[in-house]
C-alpha positions in Angstrom: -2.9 0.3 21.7 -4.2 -3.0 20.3 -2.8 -3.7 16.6 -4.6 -6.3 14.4 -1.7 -6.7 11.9 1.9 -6.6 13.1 4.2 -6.4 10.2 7.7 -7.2 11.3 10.5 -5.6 8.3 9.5 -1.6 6.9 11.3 -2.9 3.5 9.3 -2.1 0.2 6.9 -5.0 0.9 6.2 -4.6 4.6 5.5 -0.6 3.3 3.5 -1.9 0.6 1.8 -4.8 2.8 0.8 -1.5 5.6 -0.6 1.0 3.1 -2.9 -2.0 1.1 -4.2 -2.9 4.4 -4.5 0.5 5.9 -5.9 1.6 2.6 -8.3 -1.4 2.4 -10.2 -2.3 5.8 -10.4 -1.0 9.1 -7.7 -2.7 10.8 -4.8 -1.2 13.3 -1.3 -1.8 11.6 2.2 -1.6 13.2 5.2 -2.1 11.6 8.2 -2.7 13.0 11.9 -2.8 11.8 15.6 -3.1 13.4 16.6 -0.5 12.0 17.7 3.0 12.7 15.1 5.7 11.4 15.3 6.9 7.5 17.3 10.0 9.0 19.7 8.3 11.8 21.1 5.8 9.1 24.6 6.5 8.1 26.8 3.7 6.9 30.5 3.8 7.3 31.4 2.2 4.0 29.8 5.2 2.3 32.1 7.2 3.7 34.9 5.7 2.7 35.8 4.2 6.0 34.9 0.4 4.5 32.3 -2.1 6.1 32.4 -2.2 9.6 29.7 -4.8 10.6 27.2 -2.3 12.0 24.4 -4.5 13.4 22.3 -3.8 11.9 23.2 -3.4 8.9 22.3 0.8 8.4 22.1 -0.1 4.4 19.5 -3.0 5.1 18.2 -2.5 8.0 15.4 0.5 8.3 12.8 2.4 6.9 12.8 1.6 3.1 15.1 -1.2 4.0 18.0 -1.5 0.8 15.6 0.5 -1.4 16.3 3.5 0.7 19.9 4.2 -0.6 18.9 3.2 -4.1 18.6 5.4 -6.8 14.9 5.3 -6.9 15.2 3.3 -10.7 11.7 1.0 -11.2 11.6 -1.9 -13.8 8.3 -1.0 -15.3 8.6 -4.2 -17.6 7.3 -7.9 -17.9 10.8 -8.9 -19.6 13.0 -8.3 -17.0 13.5 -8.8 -13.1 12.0 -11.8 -12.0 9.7 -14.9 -13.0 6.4 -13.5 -12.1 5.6 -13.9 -15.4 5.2 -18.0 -14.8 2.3 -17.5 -12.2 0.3 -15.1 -13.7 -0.8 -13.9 -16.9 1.4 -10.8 -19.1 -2.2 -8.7 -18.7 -2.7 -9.5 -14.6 1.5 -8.7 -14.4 0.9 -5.4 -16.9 -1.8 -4.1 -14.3 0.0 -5.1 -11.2 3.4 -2.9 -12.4 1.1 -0.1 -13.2 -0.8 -0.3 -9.9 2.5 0.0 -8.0 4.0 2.7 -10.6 0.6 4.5 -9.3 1.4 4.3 -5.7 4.8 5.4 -6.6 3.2 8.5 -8.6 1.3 9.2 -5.6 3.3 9.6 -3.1 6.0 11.7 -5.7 7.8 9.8 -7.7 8.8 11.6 -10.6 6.1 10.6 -13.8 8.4 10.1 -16.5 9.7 7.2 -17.8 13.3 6.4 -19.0 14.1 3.4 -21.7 11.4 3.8 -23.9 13.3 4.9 -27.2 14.1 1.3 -27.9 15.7 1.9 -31.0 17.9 4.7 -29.9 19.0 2.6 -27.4 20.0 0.2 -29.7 22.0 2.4 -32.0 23.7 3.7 -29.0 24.9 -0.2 -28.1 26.4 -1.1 -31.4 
């Protein structure tokens, strides 16, 4: 098969990278990764046997890359996580988290949302 788009790295962006171009036009995607498949990775360290220098790495290295061992926790905020904030505007960076929480949704992430009582959280920290 001829592919149009070769995407080298199945982390969260070369996933998000496949299904917006996929989704968007009538090009043939394939993404590659190093990695062992989502259900062959097994790291060593988790086990309690400490790092072993797997190469690849079976935490980094995969479908998902890092993200697949994570605990599946989102930052659904413009205050924290990263500097986007100085290359576009708080509305374009408002709509762009709640376009990805959408593709999240989609494909069954759970819908509610956790840190929202603000000042319980507070009270709880003094």
């Amino acid at each position: 098969m001829k592919y149009d788009v070769i995407i080298v790295g199945a982390g969260p962006a070369g996933i998000f990278s496949a299904l917006e171009i996929v989704e968007n036009s009538d090009l043939n995607v394939l993404l590659l990764d190093k990695g062992p498949d989502i259900d062959k990775r097994r790291c060593p360290a988790s086990r309690g046997f400490g790092c072993v220098n797997c190469e690849p790495c079976n935490l980094l290295s995969g479908w998902g890359g890092a993200g697949a061992f994570s605990d599946g926790k989102l930052t659904l905020s413009t205050e924290v996580g990263g500097w986007l904030n100085q290359y576009i505007s708080e509305k374009q960076l408002v709509e762009l988290l709640d376009y990805v929480d959408s593709i999240y949704l989609k494909y069954g992430a759970p819908p509610h949302v956790y840190g929202e009582q603000v000042e319980k959280i507070e009270e709880i920290e003094k």
